[in-house]
DOVEXLO-773184 format. One record per residue (C-alpha): residue number from 1; x, y, z. Coordinates in nm, 2 decimals. Layout:
<k=NUM; X=X; Y=Y; Z=Z>
...
//
This chain:
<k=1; X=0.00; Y=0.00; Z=0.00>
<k=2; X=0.30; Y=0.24; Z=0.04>
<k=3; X=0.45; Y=0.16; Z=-0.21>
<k=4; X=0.17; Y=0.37; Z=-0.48>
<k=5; X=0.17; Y=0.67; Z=-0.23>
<k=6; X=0.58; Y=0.68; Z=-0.28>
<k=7; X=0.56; Y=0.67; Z=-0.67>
<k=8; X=0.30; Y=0.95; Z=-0.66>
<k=9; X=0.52; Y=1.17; Z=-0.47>
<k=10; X=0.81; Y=1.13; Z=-0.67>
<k=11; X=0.59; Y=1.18; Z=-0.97>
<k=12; X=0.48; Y=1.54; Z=-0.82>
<k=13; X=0.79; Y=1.59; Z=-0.73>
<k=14; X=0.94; Y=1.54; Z=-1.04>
<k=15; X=0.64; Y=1.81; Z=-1.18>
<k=16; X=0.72; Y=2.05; Z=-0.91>
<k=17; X=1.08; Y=2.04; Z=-1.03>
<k=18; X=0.98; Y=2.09; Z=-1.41>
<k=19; X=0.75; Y=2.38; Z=-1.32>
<k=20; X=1.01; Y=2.63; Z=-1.13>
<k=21; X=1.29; Y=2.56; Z=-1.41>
<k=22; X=1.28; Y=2.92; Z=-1.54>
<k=23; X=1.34; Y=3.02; Z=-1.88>
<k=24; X=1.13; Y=2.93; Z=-2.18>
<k=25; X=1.40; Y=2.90; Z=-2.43>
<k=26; X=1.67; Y=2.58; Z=-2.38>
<k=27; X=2.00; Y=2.65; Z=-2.55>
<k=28; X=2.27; Y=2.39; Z=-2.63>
<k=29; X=2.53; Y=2.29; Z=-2.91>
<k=30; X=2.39; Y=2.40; Z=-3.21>
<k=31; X=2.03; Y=2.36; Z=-3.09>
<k=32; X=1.74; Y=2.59; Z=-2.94>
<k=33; X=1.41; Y=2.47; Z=-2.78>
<k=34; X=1.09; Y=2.65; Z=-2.76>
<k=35; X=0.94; Y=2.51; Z=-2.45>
<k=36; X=0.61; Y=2.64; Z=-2.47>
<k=37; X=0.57; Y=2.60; Z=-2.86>
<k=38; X=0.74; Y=2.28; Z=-2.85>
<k=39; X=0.97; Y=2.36; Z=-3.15>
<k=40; X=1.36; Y=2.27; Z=-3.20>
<k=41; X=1.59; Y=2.49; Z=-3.41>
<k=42; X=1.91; Y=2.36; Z=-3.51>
<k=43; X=2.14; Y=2.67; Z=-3.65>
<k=44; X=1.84; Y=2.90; Z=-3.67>
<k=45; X=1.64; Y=2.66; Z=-3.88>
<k=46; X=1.29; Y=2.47; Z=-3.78>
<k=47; X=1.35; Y=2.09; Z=-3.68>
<k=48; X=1.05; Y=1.87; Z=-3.77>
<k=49; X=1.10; Y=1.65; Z=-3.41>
<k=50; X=0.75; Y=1.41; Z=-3.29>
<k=51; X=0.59; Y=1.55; Z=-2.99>
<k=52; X=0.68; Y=1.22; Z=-2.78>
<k=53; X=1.04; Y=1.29; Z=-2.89>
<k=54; X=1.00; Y=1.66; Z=-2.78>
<k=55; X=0.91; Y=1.56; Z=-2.40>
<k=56; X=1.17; Y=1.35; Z=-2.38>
<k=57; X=1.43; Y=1.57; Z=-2.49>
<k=58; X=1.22; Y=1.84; Z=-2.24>
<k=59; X=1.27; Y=1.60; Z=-1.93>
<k=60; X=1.64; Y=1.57; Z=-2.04>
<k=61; X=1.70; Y=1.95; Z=-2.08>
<k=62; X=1.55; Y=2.05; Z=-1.73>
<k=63; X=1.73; Y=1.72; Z=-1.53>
<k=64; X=2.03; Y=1.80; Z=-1.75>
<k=65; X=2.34; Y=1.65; Z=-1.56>
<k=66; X=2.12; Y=1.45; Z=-1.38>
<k=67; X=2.05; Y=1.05; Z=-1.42>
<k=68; X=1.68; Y=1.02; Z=-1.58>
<k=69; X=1.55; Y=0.68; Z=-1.53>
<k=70; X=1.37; Y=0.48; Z=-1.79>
<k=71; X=1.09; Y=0.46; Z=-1.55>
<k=72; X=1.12; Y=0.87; Z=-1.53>
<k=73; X=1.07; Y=0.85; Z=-1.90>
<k=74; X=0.86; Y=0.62; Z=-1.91>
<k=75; X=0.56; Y=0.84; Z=-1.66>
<k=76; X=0.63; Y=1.14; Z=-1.82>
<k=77; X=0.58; Y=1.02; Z=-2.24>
<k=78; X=0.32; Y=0.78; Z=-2.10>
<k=79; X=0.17; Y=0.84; Z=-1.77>
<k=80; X=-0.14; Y=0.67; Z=-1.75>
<k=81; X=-0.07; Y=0.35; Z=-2.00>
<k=82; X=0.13; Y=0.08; Z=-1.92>
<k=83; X=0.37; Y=-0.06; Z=-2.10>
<k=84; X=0.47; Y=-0.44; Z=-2.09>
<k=85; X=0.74; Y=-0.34; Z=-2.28>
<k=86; X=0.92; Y=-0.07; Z=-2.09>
<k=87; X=1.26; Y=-0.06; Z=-2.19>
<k=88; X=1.18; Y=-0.11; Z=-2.58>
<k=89; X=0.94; Y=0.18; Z=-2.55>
<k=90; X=1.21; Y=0.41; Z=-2.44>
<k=91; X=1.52; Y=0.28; Z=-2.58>
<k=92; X=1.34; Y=0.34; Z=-2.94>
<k=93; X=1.20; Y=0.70; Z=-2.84>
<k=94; X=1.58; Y=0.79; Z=-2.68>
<k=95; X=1.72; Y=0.67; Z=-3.00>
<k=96; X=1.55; Y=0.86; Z=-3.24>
<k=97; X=1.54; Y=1.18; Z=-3.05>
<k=98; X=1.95; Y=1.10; Z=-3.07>
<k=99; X=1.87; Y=1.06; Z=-3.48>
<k=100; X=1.71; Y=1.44; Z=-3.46>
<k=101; X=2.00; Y=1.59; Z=-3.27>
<k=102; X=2.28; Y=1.34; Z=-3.47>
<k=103; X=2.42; Y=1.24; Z=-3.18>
<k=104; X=2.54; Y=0.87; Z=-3.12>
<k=105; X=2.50; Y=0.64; Z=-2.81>
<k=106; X=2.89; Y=0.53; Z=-2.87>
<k=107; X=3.04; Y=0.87; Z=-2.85>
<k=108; X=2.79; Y=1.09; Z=-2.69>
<k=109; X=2.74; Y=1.50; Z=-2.70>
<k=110; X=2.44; Y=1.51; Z=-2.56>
<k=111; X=2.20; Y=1.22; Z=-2.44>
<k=112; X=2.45; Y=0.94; Z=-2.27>
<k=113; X=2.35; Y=0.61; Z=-2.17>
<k=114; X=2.38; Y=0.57; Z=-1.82>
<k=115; X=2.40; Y=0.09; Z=-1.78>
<k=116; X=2.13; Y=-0.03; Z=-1.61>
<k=117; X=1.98; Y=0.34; Z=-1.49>
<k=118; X=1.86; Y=0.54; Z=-1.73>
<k=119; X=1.98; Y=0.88; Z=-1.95>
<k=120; X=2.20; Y=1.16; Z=-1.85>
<k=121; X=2.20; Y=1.50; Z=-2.04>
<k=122; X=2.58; Y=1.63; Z=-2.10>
<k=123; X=2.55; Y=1.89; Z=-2.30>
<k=124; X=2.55; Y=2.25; Z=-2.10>
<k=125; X=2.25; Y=2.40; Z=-2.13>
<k=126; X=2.14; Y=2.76; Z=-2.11>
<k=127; X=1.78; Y=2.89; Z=-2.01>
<k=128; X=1.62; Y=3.25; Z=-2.09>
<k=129; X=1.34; Y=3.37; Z=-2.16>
<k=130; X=1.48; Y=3.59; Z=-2.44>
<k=131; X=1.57; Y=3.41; Z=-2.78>
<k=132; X=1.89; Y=3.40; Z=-2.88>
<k=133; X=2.08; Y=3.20; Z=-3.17>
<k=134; X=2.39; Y=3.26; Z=-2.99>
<k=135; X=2.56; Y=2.88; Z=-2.97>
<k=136; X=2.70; Y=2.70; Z=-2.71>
<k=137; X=3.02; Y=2.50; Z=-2.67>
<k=138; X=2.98; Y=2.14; Z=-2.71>
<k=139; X=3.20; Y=2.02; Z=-2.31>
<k=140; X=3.32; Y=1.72; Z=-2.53>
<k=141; X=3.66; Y=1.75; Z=-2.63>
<k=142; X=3.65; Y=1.49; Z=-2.92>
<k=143; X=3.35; Y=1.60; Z=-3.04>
<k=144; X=3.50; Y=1.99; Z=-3.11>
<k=145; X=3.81; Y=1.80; Z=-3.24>
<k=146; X=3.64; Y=1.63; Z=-3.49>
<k=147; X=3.47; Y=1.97; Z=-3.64>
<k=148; X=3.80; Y=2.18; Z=-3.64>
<k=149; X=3.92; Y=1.86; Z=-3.85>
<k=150; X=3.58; Y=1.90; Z=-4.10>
<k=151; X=3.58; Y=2.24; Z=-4.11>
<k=152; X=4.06; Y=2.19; Z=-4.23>
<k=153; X=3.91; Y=1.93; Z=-4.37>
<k=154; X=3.59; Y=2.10; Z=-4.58>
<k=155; X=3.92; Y=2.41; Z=-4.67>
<k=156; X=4.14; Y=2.19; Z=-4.80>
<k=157; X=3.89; Y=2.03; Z=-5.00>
<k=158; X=3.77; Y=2.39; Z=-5.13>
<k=159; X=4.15; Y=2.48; Z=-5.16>
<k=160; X=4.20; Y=2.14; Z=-5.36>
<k=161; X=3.90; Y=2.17; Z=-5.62>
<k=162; X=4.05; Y=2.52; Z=-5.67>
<k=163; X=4.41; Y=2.42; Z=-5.76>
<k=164; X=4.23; Y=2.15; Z=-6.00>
<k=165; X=4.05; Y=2.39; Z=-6.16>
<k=166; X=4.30; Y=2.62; Z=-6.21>
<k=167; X=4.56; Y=2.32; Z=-6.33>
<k=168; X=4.29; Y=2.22; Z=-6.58>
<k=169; X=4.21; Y=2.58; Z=-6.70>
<k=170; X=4.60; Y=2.64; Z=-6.74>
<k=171; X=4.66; Y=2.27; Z=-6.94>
<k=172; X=4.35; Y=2.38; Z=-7.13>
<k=173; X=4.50; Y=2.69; Z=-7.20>
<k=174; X=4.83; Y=2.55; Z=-7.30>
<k=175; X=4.66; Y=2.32; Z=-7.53>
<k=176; X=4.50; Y=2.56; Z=-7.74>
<k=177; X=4.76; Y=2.77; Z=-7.77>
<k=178; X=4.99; Y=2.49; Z=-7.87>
<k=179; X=4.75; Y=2.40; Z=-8.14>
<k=180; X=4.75; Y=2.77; Z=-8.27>
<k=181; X=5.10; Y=2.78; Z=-8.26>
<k=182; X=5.13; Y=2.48; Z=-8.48>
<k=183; X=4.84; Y=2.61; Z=-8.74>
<k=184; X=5.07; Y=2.90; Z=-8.78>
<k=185; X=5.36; Y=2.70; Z=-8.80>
<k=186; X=5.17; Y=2.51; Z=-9.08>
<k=187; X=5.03; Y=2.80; Z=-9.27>
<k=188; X=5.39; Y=2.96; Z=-9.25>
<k=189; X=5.57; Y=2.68; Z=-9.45>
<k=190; X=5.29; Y=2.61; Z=-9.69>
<k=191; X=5.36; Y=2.97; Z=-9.80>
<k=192; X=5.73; Y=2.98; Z=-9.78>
<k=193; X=5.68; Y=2.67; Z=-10.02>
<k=194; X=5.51; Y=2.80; Z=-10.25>
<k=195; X=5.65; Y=3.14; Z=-10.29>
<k=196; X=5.99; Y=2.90; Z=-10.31>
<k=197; X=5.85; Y=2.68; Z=-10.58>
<k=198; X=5.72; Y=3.00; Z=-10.75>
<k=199; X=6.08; Y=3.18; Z=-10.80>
<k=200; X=6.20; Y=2.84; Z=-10.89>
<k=201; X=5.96; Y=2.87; Z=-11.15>
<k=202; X=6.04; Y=3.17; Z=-11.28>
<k=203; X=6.41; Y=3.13; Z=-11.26>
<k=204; X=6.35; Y=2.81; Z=-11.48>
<k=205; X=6.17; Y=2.97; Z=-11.75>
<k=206; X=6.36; Y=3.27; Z=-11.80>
<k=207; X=6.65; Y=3.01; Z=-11.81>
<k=208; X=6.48; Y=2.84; Z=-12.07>
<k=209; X=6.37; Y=3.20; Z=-12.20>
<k=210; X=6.74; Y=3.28; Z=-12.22>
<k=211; X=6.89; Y=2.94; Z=-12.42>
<k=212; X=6.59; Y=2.95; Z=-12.71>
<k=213; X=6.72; Y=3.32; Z=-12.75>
<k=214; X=7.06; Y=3.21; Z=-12.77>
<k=215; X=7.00; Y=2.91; Z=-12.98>
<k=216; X=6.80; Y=3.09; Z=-13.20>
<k=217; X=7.05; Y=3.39; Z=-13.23>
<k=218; X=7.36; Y=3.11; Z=-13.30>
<k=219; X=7.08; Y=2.94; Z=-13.63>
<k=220; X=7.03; Y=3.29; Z=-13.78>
<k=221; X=7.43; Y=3.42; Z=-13.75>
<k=222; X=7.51; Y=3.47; Z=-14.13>
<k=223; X=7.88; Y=3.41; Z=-14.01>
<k=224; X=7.79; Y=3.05; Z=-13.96>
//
């Protein structure tokens, strides 16, 4: 009998606690929560995330630091149905609210798997009642080390496709040119034949010209 009495009490405690956490906005990483719209902006932009995901990650925010049990869960996604299968329920509706804020269960940033207990929030987290899209620091290390080496790695990337680009233009470049030089080339000694075979021409037939003239002056010499 004292037992029902007990989980009650916890149950308006857990309430009581949920009620005097000030601030209607819920700032973390890259995220922002509207608590009394229920809405979840990543960077400024609108987060399509299920209402059942949206409590959870609401119980999560206000008991961040804190172990939330699966039972915890559990009463406040589902407080007047009970579930058979408890830990299924919650395990999927943890890991899909990890899908929304692409976070992973082996190398947490925010929702960490606490064995045989429950969830722990380790993200900070920031309430106001004023909106901001200012961002929070990320408090894991290998998490901030891994986007310093996306964001080297996304610039050298940029810097790479630019020095392609530029290699191709210039080989491009160099090609064409090449080929022009060549026409000219070609165009050059075609002409520089011809006018060649043309004086050649001419020097024949004056040649020519020149022995009929003298052969025909030696036939008509009345000396002869």
């Amino acid at each position: 009998m004292s037992a029902q009495p007990n989980v009650m009490a916890q149950q308006d405690s857990n309430e009581g606690l949920l009620k005097r956490q000030p601030g209607r906005y819920a700032r973390f990483g890259a995220f922002l929560a509207d608590l009394e719209r229920a809405e979840l902006y990543q960077n400024g932009q609108r987060v399509k995330v299920q209402a059942k995901l949206f409590q959870a990650l609401v119980l999560l925010l206000r008991r961040a630091g804190d172990v939330v049990t699966r039972e915890e869960v559990r009463r406040q996604l589902w407080p007047e149905t009970f579930l058979t299968n408890l830990d299924a329920n919650v395990n999927t509706t943890i890991n899909k609210l990890r899908q929304v804020l692409d976070d992973s269960p082996e190398r947490p940033s925010y929702i960490e798997t606490v064995p045989r207990r429950g969830y722990s929030f380790v993200a900070a987290v920031e309430f106001s009642d004023v909106r901001s899209e200012a961002v929070l620091e990320v408090p894991n290390q290998r998490s901030g080390t891994e986007l310093l080496a996306n964001g080297i790695g996304l610039v050298w990337s940029g810097k790479s496709f630019y020095v392609f680009a530029r290699v191709i233009s210039l080989l491009f470049g160099g090609m064409i040119l090449g080929a022009l030089l060549t026409l000219v080339w070609f165009f050059s000694q075609a002409k520089y034949r011809r006018a060649s075979d043309g004086a050649s021409l001419s020097s024949a037939t004056w040649e020519c010209s020149r022995l009929v003239g003298l052969s025909g002056e030696n036939h008509f010499n009345p000396r002869m």
